[in-house]
Every structure is written in structure tokens, then in C-alpha cells.
N, C-alpha and C positions, 0 to 999 in steps of 0.2 A: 614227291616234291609238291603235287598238288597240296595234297592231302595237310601237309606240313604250313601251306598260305594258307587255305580253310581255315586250319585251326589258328593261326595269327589274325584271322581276318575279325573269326567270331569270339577272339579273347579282344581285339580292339572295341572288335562294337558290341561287348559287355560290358568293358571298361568306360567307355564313352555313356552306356548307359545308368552305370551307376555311377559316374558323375554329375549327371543328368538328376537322377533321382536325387541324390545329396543336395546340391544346387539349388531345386525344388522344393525339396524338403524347409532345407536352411532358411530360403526366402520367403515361406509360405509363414516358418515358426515367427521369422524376424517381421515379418508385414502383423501376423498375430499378436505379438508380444507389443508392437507400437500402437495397434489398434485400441488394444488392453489398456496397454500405458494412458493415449488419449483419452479413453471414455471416464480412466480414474482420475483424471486431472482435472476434467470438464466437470464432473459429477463432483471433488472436492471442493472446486471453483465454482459454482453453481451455489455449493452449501455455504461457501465462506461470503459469496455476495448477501447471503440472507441473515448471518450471522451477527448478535448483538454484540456490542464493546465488552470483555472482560476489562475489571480494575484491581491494581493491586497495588499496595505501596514498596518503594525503594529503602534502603536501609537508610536512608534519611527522612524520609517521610513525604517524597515526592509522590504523589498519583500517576498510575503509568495504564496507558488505555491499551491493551493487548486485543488482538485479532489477528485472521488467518488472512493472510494474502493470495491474492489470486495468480493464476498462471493462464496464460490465453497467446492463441496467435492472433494476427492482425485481422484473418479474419473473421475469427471468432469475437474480435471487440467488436468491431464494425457493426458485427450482428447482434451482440448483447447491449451496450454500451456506445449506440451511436454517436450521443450528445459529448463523450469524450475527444472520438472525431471531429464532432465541430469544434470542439474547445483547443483543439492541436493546429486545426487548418486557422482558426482565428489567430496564436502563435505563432502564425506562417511555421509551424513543424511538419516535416513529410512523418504520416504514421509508422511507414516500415524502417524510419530510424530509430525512433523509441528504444530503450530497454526497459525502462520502466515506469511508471503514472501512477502520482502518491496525492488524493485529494483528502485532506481534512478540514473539520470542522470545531472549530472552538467558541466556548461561551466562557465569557469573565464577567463577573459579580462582585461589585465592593461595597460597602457601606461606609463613606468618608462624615464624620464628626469633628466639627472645625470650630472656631471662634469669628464670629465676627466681628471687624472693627470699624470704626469711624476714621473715613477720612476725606480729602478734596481735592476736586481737582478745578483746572482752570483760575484757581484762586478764590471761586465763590461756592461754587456746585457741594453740597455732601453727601460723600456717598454710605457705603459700608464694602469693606471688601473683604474677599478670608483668601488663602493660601492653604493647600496641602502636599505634602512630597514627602512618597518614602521611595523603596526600591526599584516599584516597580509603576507607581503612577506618580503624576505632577498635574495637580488640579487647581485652579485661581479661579476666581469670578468675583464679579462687581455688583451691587444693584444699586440702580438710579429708577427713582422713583419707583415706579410700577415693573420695570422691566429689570432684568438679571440677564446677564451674559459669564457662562461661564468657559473656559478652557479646557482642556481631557487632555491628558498628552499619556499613553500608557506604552510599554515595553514588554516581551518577552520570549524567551528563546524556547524553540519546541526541536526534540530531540527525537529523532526517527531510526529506529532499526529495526534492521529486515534480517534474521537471524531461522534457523532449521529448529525449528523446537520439538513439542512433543511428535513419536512415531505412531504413521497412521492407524498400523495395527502392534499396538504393545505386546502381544502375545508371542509374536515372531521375534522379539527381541531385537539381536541387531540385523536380522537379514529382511526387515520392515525399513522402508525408506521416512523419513522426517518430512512433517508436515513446514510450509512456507510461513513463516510468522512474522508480524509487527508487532513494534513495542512505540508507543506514543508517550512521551510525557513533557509536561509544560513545567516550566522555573516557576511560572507565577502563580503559588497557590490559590490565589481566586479563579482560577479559569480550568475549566475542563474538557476535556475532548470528547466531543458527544457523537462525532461522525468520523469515520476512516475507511477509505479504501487504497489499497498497494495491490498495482494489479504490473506484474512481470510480463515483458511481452518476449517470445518464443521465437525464433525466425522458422523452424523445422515442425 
């Protein structure tokens, strides 16, 4: 009878240790695999902050400014990316609500050729004034005497997505995860995106 608990005792606490060992195991491979994961995140995020704009055009002929978007926790920005911080608390935004912080930068160019005409005001004054307006700007100005004053009124819609594009490692095919992508593009063909970053914020 003894004999018979012995052996229930040290098939329990076999059992108990290869649970033990599993458990172990499991948690050491899943702490390594998140480890893994982090360092390639950081290290693809790291590369995509240094990253210049690709361009490409749309089947209509729009310019679209593409780049890799970032992946970061809170305090990881904190530590790359201070000035973002400032720029959120300035917002009154708390950081740890974020999901995500898209800043870009656009330059618009036009060359406007106009007619000038004669005209007056107050009933005596002459002046000369011109008028321009298409789609996407509305420009007036006046000049009296030595001095000109003119008007800019411009418009345009900038279209942002954040889409899984090419895979890190193409070789692995489909068992390679996709890398975080932005696509930029502006309506108004004078103007181009010269600066972007789309930085994902992580809670985990």
C-alpha cells in the first residue's frame, strides 16, 4: 500500500514537473519571440524614420508620395520623438491615447499670368487691377501707386492611407509579415509632399 502512494506520489511530482518544464519552456519561447518581434519593429521603424519619399503617379495622373510608417510605444516616442510629445500636450492630448500621429509637409507652386486693367476707385483714384480663379486658387490684387496688394485664397484636399504593403522578407512569401505603408497624395497638381511621417502608437 505503501509502495503503491510512492509511486502516485512520484508520477504527481513528475507530472507537476513537466508541467513545470512546458510552462517554462512556453514562456521563455513567447518572452523570446516578443523580444524578436520588438527589436524588428524598432529596427524597421528606426529605418523608415530615415527614409526618403518614394513617388508615383495614380491612374489619373495624380502624384502620390509613398513611405513606410512607423510602429512605436509611448515610450519609445517619448524617447525618439520628444517634440511630438510636446506637440500633443500643446493639443491638451494625453500620449497614451494616441493611436496614431500623421505629420506632413506640402509645398505649392504656381505661375499665375493675368491681364491688367484700369480702373477707380473713390471716383477719382486710378488704379490697375487683375483677377485670377481656377480650381484650385482665387488671386486679386490692386496697385496704387507704388504699392500693390494682392489676395491668395488656395484650396486642396490631401488624401492619406495607411495600407500593409510590400512583405518584409519576399522570399518567405506568404509566411513574411507586410511591411506598414503610407500613401500621400494632393488634388492640387502644383503642390507636392516633400515631408511625412505616420508613426502607429502600440499600447503592448
Amino acid at each position: 500500500m505503501i509502495e503503491i502512494q510512492n509511486n502516485r506520489t512520484n508520477q504527481l511530482l513528475w507530472l507537476v514537473l513537466v508541467i513545470f518544464f512546458i510552462g517554462t519552456t512556453w514562456y521563455m519561447g513567447k518572452k523570446y519571440s516578443q523580444e524578436r518581434s520588438d527589436r524588428l519593429r524598432i529596427t524597421q521603424s528606426f529605418q523608415a524614420s530615415n527614409q526618403e519619399l518614394e513617388y508615383y503617379k495614380t491612374r489619373n495622373g495624380e502624384l502620390v508620395a509613398n513611405n513606410q510608417a512607423l510602429v512605436l510605444k509611448v515610450d519609445e516616442l517619448k524617447e525618439i520623438y520628444p517634440e511630438i510629445l510636446s506637440e500633443l500636450r500643446n493639443m491638451k492630448i494625453k500620449p497614451n491615447r494616441v493611436n496614431s500621429y500623421t505629420e506632413t509637409v506640402i509645398e505649392s507652386e504656381k505661375q499665375i499670368t493675368t491681364v491688367l486693367r484700369d480702373s477707380i476707385i473713390n471716383d477719382t483714384i486710378v488704379v490697375r487691377i487683375f483677377n485670377y480663379r481656377d480650381e484650385f486658387y482665387d488671386v486679386s490684387g490692386i496697385a496704387k501707386g507704388d504699392s500693390q496688394k494682392v489676395n491668395i485664397h488656395s484650396t486642396d484636399s490631401l488624401i492619406q492611407v495607411v495600407y500593409k504593403g510590400e512583405r518584409i522578407h519576399p522570399w518567405l512569401w506568404i509566411f513574411s509579415s507586410r511591411k506598414l505603408e503610407q500613401a500621400i497624395t494632393c488634388k492640387n497638381p502644383n503642390a507636392t509632399v516633400v515631408y511625412s511621417k505616420h508613426i502607429e502608437i502600440i499600447r503592448k
